[in-house]
C-alpha positions as CSV (number, residue, x, y, z in Angstrom):
1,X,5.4,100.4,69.9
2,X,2.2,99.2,68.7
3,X,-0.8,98.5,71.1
4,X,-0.7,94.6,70.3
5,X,2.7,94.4,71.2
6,X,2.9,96.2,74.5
7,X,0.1,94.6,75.5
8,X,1.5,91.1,75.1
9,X,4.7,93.1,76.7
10,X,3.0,94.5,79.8
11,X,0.3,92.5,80.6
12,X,1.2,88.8,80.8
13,X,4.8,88.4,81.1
14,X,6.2,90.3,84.4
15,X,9.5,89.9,83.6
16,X,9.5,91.8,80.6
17,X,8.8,94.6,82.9
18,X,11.2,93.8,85.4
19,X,14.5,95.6,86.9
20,X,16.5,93.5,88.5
21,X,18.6,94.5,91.6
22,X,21.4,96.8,90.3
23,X,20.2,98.2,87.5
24,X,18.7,101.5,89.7
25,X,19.3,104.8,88.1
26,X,20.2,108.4,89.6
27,X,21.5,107.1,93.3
28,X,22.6,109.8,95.5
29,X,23.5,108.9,98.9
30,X,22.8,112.7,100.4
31,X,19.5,112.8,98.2
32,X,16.5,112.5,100.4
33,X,13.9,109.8,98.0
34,X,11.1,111.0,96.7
35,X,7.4,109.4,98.6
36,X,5.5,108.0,95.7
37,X,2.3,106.3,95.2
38,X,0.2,105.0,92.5
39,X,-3.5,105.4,91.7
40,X,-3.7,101.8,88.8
41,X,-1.1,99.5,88.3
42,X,-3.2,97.8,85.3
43,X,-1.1,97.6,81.7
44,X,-0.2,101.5,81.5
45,X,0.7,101.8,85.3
46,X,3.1,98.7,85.3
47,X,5.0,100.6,82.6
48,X,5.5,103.7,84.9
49,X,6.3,101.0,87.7
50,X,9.0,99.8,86.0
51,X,10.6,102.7,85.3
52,X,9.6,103.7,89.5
53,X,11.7,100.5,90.5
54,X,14.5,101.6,88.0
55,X,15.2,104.7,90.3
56,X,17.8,104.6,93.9
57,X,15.6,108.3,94.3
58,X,12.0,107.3,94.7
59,X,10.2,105.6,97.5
60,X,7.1,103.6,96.0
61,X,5.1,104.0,99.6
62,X,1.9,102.6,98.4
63,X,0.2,101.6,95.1
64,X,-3.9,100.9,94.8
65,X,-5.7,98.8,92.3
66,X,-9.4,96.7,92.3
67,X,-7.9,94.4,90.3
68,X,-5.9,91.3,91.8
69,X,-4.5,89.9,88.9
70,X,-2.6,93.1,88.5
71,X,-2.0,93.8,92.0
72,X,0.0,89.8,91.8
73,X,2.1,91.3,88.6
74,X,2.9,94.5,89.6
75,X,4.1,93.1,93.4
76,X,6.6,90.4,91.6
77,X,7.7,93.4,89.4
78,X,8.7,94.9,93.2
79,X,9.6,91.6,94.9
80,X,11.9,90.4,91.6
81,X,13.3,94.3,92.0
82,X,14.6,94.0,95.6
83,X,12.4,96.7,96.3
84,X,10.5,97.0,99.7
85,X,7.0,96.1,99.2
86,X,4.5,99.3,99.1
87,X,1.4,99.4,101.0
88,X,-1.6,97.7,99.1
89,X,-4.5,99.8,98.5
90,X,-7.9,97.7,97.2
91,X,-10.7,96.3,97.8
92,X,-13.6,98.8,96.2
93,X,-13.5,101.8,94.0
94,X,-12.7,103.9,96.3
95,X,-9.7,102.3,97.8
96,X,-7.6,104.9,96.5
97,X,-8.9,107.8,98.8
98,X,-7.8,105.8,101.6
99,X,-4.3,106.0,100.2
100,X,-4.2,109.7,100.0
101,X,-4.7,109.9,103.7
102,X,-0.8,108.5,103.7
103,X,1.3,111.3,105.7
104,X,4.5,113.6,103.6
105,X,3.7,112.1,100.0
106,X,5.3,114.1,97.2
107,X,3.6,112.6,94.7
108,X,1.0,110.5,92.9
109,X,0.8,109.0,88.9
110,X,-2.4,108.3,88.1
111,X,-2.9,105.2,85.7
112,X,-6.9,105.0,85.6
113,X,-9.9,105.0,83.2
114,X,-10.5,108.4,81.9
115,X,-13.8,109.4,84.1
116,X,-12.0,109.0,87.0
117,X,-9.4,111.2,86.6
118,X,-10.7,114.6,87.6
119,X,-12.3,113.0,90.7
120,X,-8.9,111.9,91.8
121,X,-6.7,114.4,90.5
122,X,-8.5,117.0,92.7
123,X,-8.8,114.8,95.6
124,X,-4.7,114.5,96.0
125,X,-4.2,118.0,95.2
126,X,-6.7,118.8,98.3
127,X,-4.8,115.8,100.3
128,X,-1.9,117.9,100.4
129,X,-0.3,116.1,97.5
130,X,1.8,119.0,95.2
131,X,2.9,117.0,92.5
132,X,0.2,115.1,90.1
133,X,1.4,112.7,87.1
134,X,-2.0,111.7,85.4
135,X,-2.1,109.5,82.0
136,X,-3.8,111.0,79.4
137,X,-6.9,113.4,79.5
138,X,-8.3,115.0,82.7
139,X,-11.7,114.6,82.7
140,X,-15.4,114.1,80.7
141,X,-16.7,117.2,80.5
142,X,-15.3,120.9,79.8
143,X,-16.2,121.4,83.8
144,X,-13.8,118.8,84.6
145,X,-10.4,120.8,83.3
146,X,-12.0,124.0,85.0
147,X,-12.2,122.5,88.3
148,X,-8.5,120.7,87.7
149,X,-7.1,124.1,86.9
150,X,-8.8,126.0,89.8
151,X,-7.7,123.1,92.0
152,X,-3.8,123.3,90.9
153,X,-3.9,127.3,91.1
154,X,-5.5,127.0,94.6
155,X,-3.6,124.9,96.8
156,X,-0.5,125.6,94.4
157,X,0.0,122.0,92.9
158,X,1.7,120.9,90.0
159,X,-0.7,118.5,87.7
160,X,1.9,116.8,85.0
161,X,0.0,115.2,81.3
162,X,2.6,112.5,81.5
163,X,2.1,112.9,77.2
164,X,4.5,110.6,76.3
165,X,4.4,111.2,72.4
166,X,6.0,114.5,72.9
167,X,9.3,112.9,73.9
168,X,9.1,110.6,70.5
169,X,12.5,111.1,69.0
170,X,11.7,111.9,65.4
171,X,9.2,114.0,67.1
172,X,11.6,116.0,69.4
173,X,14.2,116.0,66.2
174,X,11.7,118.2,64.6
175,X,11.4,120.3,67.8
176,X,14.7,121.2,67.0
177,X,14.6,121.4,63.7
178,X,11.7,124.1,64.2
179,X,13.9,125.5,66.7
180,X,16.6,126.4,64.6
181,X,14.0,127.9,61.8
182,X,14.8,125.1,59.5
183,X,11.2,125.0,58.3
184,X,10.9,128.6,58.1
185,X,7.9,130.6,60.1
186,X,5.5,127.8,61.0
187,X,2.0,128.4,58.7
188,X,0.0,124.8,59.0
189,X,0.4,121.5,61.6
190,X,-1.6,118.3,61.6
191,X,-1.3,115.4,64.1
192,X,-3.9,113.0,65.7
193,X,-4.7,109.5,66.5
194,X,-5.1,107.0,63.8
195,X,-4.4,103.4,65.2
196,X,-7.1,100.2,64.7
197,X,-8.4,99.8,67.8
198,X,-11.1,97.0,66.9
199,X,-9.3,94.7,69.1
200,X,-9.1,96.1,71.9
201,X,-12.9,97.3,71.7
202,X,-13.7,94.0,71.7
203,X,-11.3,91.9,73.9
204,X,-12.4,91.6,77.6
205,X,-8.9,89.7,78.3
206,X,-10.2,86.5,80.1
207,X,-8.7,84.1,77.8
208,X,-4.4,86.2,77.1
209,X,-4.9,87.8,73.9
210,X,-8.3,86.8,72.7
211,X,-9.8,88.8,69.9
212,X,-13.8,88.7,70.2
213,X,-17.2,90.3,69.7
214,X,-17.4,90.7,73.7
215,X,-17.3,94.2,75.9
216,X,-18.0,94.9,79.5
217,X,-17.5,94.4,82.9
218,X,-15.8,91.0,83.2
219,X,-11.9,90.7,81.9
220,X,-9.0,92.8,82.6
221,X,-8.5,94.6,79.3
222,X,-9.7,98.1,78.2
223,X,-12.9,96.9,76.5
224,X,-13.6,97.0,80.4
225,X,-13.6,100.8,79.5
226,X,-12.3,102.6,76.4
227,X,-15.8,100.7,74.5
228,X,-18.4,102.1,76.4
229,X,-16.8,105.9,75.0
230,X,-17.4,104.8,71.7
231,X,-21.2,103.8,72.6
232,X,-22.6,106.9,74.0
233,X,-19.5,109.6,72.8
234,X,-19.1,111.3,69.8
235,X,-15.9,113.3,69.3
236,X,-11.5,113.5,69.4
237,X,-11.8,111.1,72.1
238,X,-7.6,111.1,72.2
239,X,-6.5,114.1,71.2
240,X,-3.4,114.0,73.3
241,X,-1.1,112.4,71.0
242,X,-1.4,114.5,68.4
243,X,-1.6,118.1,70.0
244,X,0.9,117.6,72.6
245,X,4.0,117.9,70.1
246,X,2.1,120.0,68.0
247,X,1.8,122.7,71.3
248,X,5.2,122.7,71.6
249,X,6.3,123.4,68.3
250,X,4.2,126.4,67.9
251,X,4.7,127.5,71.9
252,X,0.7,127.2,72.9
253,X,0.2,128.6,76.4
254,X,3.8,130.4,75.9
255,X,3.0,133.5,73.6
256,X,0.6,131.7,71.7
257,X,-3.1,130.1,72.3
258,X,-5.9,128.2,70.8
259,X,-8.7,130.4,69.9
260,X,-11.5,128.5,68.7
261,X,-12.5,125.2,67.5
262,X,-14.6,122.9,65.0
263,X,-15.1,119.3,64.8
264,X,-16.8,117.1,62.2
265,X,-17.5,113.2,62.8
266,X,-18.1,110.7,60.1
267,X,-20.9,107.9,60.3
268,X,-20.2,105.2,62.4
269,X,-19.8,101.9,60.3
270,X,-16.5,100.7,61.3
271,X,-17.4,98.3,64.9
272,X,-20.1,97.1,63.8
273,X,-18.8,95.8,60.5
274,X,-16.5,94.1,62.7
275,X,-18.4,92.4,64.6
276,X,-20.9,91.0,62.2
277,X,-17.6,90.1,60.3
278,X,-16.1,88.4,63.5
279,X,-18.9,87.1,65.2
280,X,-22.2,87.2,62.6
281,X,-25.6,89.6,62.7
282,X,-27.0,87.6,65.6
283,X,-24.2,88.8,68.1
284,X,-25.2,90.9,71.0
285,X,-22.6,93.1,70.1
286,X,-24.1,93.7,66.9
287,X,-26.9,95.1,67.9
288,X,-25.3,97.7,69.9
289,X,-25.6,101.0,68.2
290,X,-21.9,103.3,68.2
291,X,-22.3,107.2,68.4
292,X,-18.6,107.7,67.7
293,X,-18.2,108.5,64.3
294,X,-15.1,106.3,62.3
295,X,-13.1,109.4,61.5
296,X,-13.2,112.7,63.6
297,X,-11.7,115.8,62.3
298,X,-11.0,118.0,64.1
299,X,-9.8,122.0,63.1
300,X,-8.4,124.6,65.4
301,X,-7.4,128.2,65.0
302,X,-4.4,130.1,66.6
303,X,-3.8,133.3,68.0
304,X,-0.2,133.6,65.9
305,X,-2.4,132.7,63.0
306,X,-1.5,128.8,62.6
307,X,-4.1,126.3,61.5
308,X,-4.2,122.7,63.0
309,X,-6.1,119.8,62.0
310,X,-6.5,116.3,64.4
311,X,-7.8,113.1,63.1
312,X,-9.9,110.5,65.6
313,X,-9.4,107.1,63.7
314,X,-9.7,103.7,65.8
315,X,-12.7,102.2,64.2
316,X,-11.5,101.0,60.8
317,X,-8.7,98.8,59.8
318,X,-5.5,101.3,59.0
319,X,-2.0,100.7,60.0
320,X,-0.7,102.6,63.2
321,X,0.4,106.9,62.6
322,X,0.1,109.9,64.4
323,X,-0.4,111.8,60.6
324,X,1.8,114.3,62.0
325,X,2.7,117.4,59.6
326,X,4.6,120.4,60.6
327,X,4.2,122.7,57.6
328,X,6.6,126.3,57.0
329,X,7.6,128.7,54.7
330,X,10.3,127.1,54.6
331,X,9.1,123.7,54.1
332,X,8.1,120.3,55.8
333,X,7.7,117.3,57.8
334,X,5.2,114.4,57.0
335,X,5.7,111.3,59.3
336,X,2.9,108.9,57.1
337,X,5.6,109.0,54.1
338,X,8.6,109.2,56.3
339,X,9.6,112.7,54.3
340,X,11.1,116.1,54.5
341,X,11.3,118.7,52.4
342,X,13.5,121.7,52.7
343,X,13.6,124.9,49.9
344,X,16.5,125.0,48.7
345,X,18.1,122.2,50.3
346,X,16.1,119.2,48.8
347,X,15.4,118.6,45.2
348,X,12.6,120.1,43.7
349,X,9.4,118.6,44.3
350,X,11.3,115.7,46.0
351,X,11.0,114.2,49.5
352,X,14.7,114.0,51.4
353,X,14.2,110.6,53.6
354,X,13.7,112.0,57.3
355,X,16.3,109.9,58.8
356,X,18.6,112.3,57.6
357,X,17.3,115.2,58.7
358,X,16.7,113.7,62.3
359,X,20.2,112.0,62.5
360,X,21.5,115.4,62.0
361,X,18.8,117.1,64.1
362,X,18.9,114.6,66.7
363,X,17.5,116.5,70.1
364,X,20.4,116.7,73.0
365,X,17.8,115.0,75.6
366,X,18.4,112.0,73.3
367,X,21.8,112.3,72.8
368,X,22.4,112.4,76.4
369,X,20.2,109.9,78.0
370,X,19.4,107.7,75.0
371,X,21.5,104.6,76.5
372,X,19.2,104.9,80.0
373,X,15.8,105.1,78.1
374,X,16.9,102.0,76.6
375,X,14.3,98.7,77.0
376,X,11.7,101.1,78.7
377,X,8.0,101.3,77.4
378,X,6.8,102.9,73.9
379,X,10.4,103.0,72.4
380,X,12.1,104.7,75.3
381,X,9.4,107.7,75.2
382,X,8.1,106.5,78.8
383,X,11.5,106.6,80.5
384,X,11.5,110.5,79.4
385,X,8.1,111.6,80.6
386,X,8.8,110.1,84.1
387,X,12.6,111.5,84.4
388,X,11.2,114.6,83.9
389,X,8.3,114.4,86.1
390,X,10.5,112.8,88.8
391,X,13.2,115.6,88.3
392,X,10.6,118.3,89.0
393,X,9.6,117.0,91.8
394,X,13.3,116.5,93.4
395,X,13.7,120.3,92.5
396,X,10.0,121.5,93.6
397,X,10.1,123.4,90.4
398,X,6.6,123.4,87.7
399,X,7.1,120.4,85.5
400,X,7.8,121.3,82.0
401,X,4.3,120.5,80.8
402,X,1.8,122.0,83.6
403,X,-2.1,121.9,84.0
404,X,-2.4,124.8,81.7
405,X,-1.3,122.1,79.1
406,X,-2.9,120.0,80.2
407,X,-6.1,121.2,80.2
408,X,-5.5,122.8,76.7
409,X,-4.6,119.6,75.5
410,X,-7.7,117.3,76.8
411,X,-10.2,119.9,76.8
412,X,-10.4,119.2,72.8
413,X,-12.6,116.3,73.6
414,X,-15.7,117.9,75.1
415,X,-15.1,120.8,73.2
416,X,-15.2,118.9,69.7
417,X,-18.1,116.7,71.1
418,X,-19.8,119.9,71.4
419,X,-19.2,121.5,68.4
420,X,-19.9,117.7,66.4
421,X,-23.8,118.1,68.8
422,X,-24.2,121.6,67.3
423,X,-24.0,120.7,63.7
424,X,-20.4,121.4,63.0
425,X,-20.3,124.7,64.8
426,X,-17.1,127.0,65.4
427,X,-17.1,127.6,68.7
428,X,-14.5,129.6,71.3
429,X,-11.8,127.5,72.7
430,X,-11.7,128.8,76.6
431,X,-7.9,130.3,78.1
432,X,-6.9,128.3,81.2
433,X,-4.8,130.8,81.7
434,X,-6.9,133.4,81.7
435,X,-4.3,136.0,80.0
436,X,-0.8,134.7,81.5
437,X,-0.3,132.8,78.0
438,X,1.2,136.5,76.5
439,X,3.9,136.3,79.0
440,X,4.6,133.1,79.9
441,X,7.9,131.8,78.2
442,X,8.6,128.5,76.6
443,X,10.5,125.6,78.6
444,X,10.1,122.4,77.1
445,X,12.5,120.5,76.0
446,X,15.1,123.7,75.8
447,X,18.3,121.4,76.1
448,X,19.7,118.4,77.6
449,X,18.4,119.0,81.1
450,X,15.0,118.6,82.7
């Protein structure tokens, strides 16, 4: 789904996110619920709400937010879902820490601006809490994913990505695909984040759906945030996207690793263009100078010998892709022209339209629970990522991407910033897993279970 359209989706209109009584999935009578709260119930967390309230086997036990115009949505999401009403958590920024002091919670999704993740993923793991979901990217700086991982290994906690681009169904179609060798012995993947943000950069969501020159602290939309990155950062901001399918597919952390790491950045034209364009030269905005360059690129080097390359694009006009290319000996996948290419099976020097290949290829998670993803957020991708974090927690088993992912994933943004500072410099990408990656075995996504 495309970010203009889930906003208008998620963030004015309640209903569009909300289960009405009857309509709750996986009820067991003898199943004990699992004690859930949530850390943000702004745009993103109202779409894992929704898909909360759809479930007979979680207890929502408290949710915390400082802003009350979401805190009024998400509670007639629960009041027009027949839910009991959680316990409301706000009132400063630190609200949230008074919510972890609730007693026997199994787990907490995170929904939050990126610098406070790392804060609060280690400060449920320490509250006892052993199962973390947390939206994209764990922290700022390279310290940040060390002190997550050291924090999971020692209290023995379970910190989820909740990546939900990795449960895309062309994506996943290809998972099997590469599973069954059909592209031959994987040689070259590409992914990244290429979607027009300009927008969102500058809407600070006072007046629904306004599209200005404005940024800051007033408003409810992610110019309250996401901007102030593109002033003082310079690097894959969102790597996540991209790399998260791409991991699987080539089993990183599972027999294979990234070993090292080098990012380039383009001049930065693209935001201020758009403002003068939207709002003319004399704009404050247009005076503001932008460290993060229009495009990022981003390579990385494998231990099985793979090449990848990640693209940062949000600052110029574009239409919405991923750029994903899964390249073999065999042949391959681009998602931009919708193509695949098989040796042997397509025409020479001809594209086969992917649909076929995915209809046949279609992964058995999708066959099976394709009719209960239905209506949920990002295409039915969202109900996936929170069936299988809820399923892991209900079993007390590792969710099928851990914090070693994790951290593997979102540690490309400091670690391209700091390449991009040192004039384009390779540099080592550090092993979260500090040697278990040779032995540990691959469980993504495997079959039609979680």
């Amino acid at each position: 789904m495309k970010r203009k359209s889930f906003l208008q989706k998620a963030g004015i209109a309640a209903a569009a996110l909300t289960v009405l009584p009857g309509s709750e999935l996986f009820a067991n009578a003898n199943e004990t619920k699992v004690k859930a709260i949530m850390i943000g119930v702004g745009l993103r967390g109202q779409n894992h709400l929704d898909l909360l309230l759809r479930r007979a086997d979680v207890d929502l036990v408290g949710i915390c937010d400082i802003d009350d115009r979401m805190l009024a949505t998400s509670k007639s999401m629960i009041t027009k879902a027949g839910k009991k009403m959680p316990q409301i958590f706000t009132g400063d920024v630190y609200a949230w820490k008074k919510m972890l002091e609730l007693k026997n919670i199994d787990c907490v999704i995170i929904s939050t601006p990126w610098e406070w993740h790392k804060e609060m993923i280690v400060s449920s793991i320490e509250a006892g809490i052993k199962y973390i979901g947390t939206e994209v990217m764990l922290g700022i700086t390279l310290q940040d994913h060390w002190d997550v991982v050291r924090a999971a290994e020692k209290y023995n906690a379970h910190v989820c990505m909740l990546e939900n681009v990795c449960y895309r169904r062309d994506v996943m179609a290809v998972l099997n695909m590469v599973r069954q060798n059909v592209f031959g012995e994987l040689v070259h993947l590409q992914g990244g984040y290429q979607h027009d943000l300009r927008e969102v950069k500058f809407n600070n969501g006072i007046e629904a759906y306004g599209h200005g020159c404005e940024f800051g602290d007033k408003g409810w939309s992610e110019a309250r945030w996401r901007t102030h990155h593109s002033v003082h950062r310079n690097g894959d901001l969102y790597p996540t996207h991209g790399i998260g399918p791409i991991a699987h597919y080539i089993n990183i952390n599972r027999g294979n690793r990234f070993l090292n790491i080098c990012s380039f950045s383009s001049k930065a034209r693209g935001l201020h263009d758009y403002v003068v364009k939207k709002c003319g030269p004399e704009h404050s905005s247009a005076k503001v100078s932008f460290k993060l360059g229009d495009v990022a690129t981003t390579s990385i080097g494998c231990a099985n010998g793979e090449t990848i390359l990640l693209q940062h694009d949000t600052n110029l006009p574009r239409p919405y892709s991923l750029g994903f290319r899964v390249q073999g000996t065999d042949g391959l996948w681009m998602d931009v022209n919708k193509g695949i290419h098989i040796e042997g099976q397509s025409k020479p020097h001809r594209w086969d339209d992917a649909q076929t290949w995915f209809d046949k290829y279609d992964h058995p998670l999708w066959k099976r629970w394709s009719k209960d993803a239905a209506g949920s957020g990002h295409g039915g991708m969202d109900f996936y990522v929170i069936h299988m974090f809820i399923e892991s927690v209900k079993r007390k088993q590792a969710p099928q991407m851990d914090v070693y992912d994790a951290a593997a994933w979102s540690a490309i943004t400091p670690l391209s910033e700091s390449s991009i500072e040192m004039g384009n410099q390779t540099i080592e990408f550090p092993d979260f897993t500090a040697g278990k990656w040779m032995y540990r075995k691959p469980v993504f996504a495997l079959n039609d279970e979680f």
